[in-house]
Short mmCIF file of the C-alpha atoms (twelve columns), coordinates in Angstrom:
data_MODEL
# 
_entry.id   MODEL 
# 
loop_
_atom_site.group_PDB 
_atom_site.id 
_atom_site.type_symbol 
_atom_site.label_atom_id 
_atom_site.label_alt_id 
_atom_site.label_comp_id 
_atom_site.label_asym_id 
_atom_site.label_seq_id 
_atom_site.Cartn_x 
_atom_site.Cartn_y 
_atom_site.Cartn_z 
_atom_site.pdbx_PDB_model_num 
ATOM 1  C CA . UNK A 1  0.000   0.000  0.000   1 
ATOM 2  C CA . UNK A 2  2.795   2.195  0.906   1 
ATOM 3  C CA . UNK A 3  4.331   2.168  -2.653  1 
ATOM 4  C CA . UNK A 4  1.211   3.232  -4.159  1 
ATOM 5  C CA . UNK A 5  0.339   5.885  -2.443  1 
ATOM 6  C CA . UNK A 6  4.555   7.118  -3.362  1 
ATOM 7  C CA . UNK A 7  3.613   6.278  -6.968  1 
ATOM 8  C CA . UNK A 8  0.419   8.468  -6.914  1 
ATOM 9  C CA . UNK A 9  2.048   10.877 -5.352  1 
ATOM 10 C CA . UNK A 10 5.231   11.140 -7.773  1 
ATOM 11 C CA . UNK A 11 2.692   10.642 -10.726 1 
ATOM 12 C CA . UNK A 12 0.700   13.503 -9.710  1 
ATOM 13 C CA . UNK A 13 3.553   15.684 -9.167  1 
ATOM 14 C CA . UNK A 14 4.835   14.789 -12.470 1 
ATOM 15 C CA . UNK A 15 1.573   15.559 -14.067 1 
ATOM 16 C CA . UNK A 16 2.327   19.341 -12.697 1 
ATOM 17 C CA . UNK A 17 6.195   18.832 -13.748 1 
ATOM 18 C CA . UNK A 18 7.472   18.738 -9.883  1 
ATOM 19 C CA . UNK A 19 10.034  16.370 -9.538  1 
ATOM 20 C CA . UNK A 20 10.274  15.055 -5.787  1 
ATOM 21 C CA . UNK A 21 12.488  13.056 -3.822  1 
ATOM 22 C CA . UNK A 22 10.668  9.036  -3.901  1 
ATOM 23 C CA . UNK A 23 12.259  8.668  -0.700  1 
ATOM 24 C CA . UNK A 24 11.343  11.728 1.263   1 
ATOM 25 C CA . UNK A 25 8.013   11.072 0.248   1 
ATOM 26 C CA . UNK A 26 8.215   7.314  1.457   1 
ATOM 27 C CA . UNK A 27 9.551   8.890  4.710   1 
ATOM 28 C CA . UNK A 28 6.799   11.350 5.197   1 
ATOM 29 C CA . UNK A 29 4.292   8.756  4.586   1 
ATOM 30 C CA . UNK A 30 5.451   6.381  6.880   1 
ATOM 31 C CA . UNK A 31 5.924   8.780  9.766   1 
ATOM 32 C CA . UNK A 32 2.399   9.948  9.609   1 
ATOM 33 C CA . UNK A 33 0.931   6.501  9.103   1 
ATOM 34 C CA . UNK A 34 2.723   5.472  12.084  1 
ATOM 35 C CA . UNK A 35 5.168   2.573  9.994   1 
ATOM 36 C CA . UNK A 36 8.866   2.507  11.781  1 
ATOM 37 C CA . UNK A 37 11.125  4.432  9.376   1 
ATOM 38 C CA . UNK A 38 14.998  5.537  8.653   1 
ATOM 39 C CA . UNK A 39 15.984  8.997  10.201  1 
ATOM 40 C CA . UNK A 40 15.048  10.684 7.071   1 
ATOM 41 C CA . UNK A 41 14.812  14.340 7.214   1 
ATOM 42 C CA . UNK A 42 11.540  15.111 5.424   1 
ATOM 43 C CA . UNK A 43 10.134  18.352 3.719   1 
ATOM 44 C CA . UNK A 44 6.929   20.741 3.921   1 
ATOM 45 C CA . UNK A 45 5.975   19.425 0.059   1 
ATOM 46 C CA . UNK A 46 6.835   16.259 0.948   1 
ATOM 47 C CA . UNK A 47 4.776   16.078 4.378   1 
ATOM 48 C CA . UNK A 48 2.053   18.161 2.741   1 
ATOM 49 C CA . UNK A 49 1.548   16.216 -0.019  1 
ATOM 50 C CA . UNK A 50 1.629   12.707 2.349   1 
ATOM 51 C CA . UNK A 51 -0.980  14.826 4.520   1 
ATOM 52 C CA . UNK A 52 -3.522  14.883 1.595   1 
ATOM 53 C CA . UNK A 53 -2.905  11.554 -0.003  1 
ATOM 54 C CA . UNK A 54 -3.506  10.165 3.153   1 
ATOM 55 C CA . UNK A 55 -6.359  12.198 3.625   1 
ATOM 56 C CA . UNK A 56 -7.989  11.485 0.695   1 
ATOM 57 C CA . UNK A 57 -7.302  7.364  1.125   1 
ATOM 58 C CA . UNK A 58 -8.615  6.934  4.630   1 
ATOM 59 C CA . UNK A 59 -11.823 9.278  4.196   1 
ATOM 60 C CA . UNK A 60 -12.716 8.628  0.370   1 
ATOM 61 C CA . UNK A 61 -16.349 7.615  1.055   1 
ATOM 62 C CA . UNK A 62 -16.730 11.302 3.162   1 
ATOM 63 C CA . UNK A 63 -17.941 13.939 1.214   1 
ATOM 64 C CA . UNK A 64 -15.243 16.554 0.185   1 
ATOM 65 C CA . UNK A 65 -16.814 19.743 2.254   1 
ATOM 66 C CA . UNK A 66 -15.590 23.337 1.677   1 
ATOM 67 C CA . UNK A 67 -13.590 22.790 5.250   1 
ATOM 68 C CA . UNK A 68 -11.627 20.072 3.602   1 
ATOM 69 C CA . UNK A 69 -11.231 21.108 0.313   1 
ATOM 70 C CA . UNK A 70 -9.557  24.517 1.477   1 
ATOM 71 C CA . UNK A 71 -7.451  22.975 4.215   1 
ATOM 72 C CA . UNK A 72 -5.888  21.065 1.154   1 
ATOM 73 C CA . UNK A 73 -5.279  23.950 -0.937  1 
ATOM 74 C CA . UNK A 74 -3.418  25.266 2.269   1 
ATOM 75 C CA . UNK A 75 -1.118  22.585 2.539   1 
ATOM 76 C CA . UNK A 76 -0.544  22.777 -1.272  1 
ATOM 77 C CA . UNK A 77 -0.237  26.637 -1.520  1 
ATOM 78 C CA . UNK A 78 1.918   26.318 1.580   1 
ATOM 79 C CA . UNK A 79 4.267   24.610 -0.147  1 
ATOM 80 C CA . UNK A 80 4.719   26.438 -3.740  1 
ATOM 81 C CA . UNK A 81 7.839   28.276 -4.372  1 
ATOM 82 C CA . UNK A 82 7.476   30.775 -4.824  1 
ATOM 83 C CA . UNK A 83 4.241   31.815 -3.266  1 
ATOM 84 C CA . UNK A 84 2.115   34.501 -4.050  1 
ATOM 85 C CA . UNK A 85 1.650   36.305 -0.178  1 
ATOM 86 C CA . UNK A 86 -1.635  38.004 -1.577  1 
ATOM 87 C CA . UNK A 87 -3.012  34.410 -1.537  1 
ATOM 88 C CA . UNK A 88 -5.306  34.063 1.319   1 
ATOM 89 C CA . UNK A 89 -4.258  30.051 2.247   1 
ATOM 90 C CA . UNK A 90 -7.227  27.603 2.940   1 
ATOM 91 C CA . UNK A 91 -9.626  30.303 1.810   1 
# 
C-alpha cells in the first residue's frame, strides 16, 4: 500500500512537472501513518503532499466539504515556491 500511495504521489507531481524526492516522500508517509522508518529528514511538500494523499485514502467515502477542500489547498499553496503572499491560504 505504501508504494502506491509514493507512486500516486510522484505521478501527480509529475503531471504538474514537480520532480520530488521518492524517498522523502516514502519517509513522510510512513511517519504519519505510524510505519517505523529511517531517520530521514523530510520536507513541507513532501509532508504536505503525504498529509492529503492520506487524507484522501482513509476518508474517500466522506464527502469533500468546503472545510476540507480549502485545508488542502493550504497545505498545497503552503508549499509552492514561490508563493504569491496576496493568496489568502485555505480560503
Amino acid at each position: 500500500m505504501l508504494d502506491t500511495l509514493v507512486a500516486n504521489i510522484m505521478h501527480s507531481s509529475a503531471i504538474e512537472g514537480v520532480k520530488l524526492n521518492a524517498h522523502v516522500i516514502r519517509s513522510s508517509l510512513s511517519s504519519q501513518i505510524g510505519f517505523e522508518q529511517e531517520n530521514v529528514q523530510t520536507k513541507v511538500q513532501a509532508d504536505g503532499l503525504a498529509e492529503i494523499m492520506i487524507d484522501a485514502v482513509v476518508n474517500w467515502n466522506t464527502p469533500l466539504a468546503l472545510n476540507r477542500l480549502l485545508n488542502w489547498h493550504k497545505r498545497l499553496m503552503n508549499i509552492a515556491q514561490p508563493i504569491d503572499k496576496s493568496i489568502n491560504l485555505g480560503r
